[in-house]
Structures are given as structure tokens and as C-alpha cells.
C-alpha positions in Angstrom: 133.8 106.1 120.2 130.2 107.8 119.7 129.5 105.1 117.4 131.0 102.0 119.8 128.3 103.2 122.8 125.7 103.4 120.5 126.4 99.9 119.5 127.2 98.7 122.6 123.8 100.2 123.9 121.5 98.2 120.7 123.8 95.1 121.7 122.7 95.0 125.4 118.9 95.8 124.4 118.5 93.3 122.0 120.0 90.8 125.0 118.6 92.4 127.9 115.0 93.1 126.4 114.5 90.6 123.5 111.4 89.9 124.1 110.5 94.3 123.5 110.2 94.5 119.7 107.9 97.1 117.9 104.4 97.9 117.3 104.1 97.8 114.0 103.1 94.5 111.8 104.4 95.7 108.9 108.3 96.2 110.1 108.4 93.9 112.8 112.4 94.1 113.2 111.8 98.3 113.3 113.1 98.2 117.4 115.1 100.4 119.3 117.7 97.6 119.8 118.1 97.1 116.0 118.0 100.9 115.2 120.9 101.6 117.7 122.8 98.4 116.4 122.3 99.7 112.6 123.6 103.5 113.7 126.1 102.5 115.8 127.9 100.1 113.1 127.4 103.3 110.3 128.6 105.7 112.3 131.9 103.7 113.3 132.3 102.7 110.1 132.5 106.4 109.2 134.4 107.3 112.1 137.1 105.0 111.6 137.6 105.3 107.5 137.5 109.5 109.0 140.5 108.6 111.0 142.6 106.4 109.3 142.6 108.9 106.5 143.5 111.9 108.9 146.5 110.1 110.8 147.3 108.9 107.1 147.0 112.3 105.5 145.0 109.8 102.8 142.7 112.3 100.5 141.0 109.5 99.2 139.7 108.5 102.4 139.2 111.4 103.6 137.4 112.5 100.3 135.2 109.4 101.0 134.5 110.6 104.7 133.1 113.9 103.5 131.0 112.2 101.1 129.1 109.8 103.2 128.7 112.4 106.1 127.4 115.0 103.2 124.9 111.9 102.1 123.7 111.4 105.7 123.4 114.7 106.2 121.2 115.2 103.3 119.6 112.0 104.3 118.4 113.6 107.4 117.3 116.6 105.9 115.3 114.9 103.6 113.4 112.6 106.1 113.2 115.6 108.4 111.2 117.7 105.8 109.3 115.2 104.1 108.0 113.9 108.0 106.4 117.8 108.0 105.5 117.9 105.1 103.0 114.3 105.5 102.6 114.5 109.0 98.9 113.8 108.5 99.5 110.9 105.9 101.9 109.2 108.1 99.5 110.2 110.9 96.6 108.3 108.9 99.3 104.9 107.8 100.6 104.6 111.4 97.1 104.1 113.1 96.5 101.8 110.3 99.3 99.7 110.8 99.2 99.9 114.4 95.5 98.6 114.1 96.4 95.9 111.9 99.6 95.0 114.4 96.5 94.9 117.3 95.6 91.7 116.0 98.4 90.1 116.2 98.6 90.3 120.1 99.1 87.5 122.3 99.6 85.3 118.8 102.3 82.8 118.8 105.4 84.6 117.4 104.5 87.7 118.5 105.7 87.9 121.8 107.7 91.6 121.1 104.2 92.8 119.7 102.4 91.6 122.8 104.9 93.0 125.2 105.3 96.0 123.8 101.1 96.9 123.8 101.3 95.8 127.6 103.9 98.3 128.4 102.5 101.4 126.3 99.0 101.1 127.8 100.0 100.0 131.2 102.5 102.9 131.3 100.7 105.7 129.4 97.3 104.9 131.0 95.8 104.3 127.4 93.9 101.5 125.6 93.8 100.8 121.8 95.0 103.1 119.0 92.1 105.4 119.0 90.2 103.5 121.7 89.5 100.7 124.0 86.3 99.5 121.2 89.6 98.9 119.0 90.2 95.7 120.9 86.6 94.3 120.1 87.7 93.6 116.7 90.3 91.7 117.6 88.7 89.3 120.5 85.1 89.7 118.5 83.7 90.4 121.8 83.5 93.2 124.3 87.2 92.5 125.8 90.3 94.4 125.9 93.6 93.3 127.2 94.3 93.3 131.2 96.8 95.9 130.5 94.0 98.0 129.8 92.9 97.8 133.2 92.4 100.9 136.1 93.6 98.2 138.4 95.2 95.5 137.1 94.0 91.6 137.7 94.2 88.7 136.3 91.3 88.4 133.6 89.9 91.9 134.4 89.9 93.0 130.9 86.3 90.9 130.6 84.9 93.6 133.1 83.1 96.6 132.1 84.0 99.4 130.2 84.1 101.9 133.5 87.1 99.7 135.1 89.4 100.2 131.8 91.6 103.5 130.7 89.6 105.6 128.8 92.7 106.9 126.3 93.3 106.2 123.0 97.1 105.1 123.0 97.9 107.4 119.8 97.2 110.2 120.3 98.5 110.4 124.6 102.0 109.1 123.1 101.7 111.4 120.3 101.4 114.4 123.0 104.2 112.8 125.0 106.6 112.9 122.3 105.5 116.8 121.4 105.9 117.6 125.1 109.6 116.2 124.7 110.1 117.4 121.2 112.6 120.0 122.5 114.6 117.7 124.4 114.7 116.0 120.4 115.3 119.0 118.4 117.9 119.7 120.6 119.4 116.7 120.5 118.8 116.8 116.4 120.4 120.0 116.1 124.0 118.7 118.4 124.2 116.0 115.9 123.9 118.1 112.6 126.4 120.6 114.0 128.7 117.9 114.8 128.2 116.5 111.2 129.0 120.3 109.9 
């Protein structure tokens, strides 16, 4: 059932908010909608080979239940360590990518990359990875997107530098997600005890 809502959530993101992709140019089908669609098929596909073999007292399939939740579990484990263990790698190759994605904005093809910039600086008040001068590179003049904007406007992002946010976009989300990393630990550690 656990695995049918999350499915059924991916499934109405991808319709609902196709045009909301990722930010990153080098795994541009890494979005929420296709993470939740991915999830929610594995962890159905578990839960139903998990009761088939219980209501058929089958210890082959339930033998192969235990071993794909152990593998998962591991999994997690694994990804969960290494990510502390090369924070500041991954740190250093997701600015990277995320500068290299910037030029891709507003390019034919693109229009989940584009949309998803204007959202994160429009709604965490930021502009560019590490800042606004990011954007220069990418327009080869002294521009930034309008969502960059104090006050949005059509065209304002060719205004000076004092009318756009100041915030490099990296490191304000970074502090939003270790402002909510409770909420995620917690959530983390309900799913591992519901693996056990």
C-alpha cells in the first residue's frame, strides 16, 4: 500500500508538473516525479512477493523477501555513510554540475532546467550557485535571469546589481535542508525500523 501512494504520488507529478525536472545537466531525468515512480514500483514489488509468500507459507518467497529488504537496507547504509564521509567532494561536484546545468537555461529542450532555476531563486531569495556573477558566464554580459529579481519585471534582470538577491543559491538551500534535517533523519530512521 506504502508502495501504491508513493507511486501514485510520482505518477501525478510527472503529469501535474512535467515541465519541473532537475538541476543537474548531467542526470537530467534525476526528478522527484521519477524518484517516487522508481521507489514506489520497488517497494510494491517487494511488498507483494512479501505477501504472497506469507498467505502462501512459501519459504522461497519469503526467503527472497528478506533478501532484497537486507540488500536495500545495506544499500542505504552504504549511501548514508559514504554521503558523510565525501560531503565536501560531493559538495565541490554538485556546484560543478549545477554551474555547468546554468548554461543550459532558457535553451530549447530545457524547459525542466529553466523552470526549475526560476522556482529555487524566486522562492529562496537566491541567485546563481555561489552568486549572481555566475550568470555572466552564461549571457557573456552583466545579466542574470528575471527570477533573480528584488521585484520581479519583465526584463529586470538587465538592471543593476543592487535590484537583484544577493544569495548564492547553494549554499541558502544547503542551510534549508540542515534546518529540516531532523524532520529527514526522522523520517530515515521510521523507514529503517520498518525495514528491521
Amino acid at each position: 500500500l506504502g508502495g501504491c501512494g508513493i507511486l501514485g504520488v510520482g505518477i501525478w507529478l510527472a503529469v501535474t508538473q512535467g515541465n519541473f525536472a532537475t538541476l543537474s545537466s548531467s542526470f537530467p531525468s534525476l526528478s522527484a516525479a521519477n524518484l517516487l515512480i522508481v521507489t514506489g514500483t520497488f517497494v510494491m514489488i517487494i511488498g507483494f512477493v512479501g505477501c504472497i509468500g506469507a498467505i502462501k507459507e512459501n519459504k522461497c518467497l519469503l526467503l527472497s523477501f528478506f533478501i532484497m529488504l537486507l540488500i536495500i537496507f545495506l544499500l542505504e547504509l552504504t549511501v548514508v555513510i559514504l554521503f558523510f564521509v565525501y560531503s565536501d567532494k560531493i559538495d565541490k561536484y554538485a556546484q560543478r554540475d549545477l554551474k555547468k546545468g546554468l548554461h543550459l537555461y532558457g535553451t530549447d529542450g530545457n524547459i525542466g532546467l529553466t523552470n526549475a532555476w526560476s522556482i529555487i531563486q524566486t522562492d529562496f531569495r537566491c541567485c546563481g550557485v555561489s552568486n549572481y556573477t555566475d550568470w555572466f558566464e552564461v549571457y557573456n554580459t552583466t545579466q542574470v535571469p528575471d527570477s533573480c529579481c528584488l521585484e520581479f519585471s519583465e526584463n529586470c534582470g538587465l538592471h543593476s546589481p543592487g535590484t537583484w538577491w544577493k544569495a548564492p543559491c547553494y549554499e541558502t538551500v544547503k542551510i534549508w535542508l540542515q534546518e529540516n534535517l531532523l524532520a529527514v533523519g526522522i523520517f530515515g530512521l521510521c523507514t529503517a525500523m520498518v525495514q528491521v
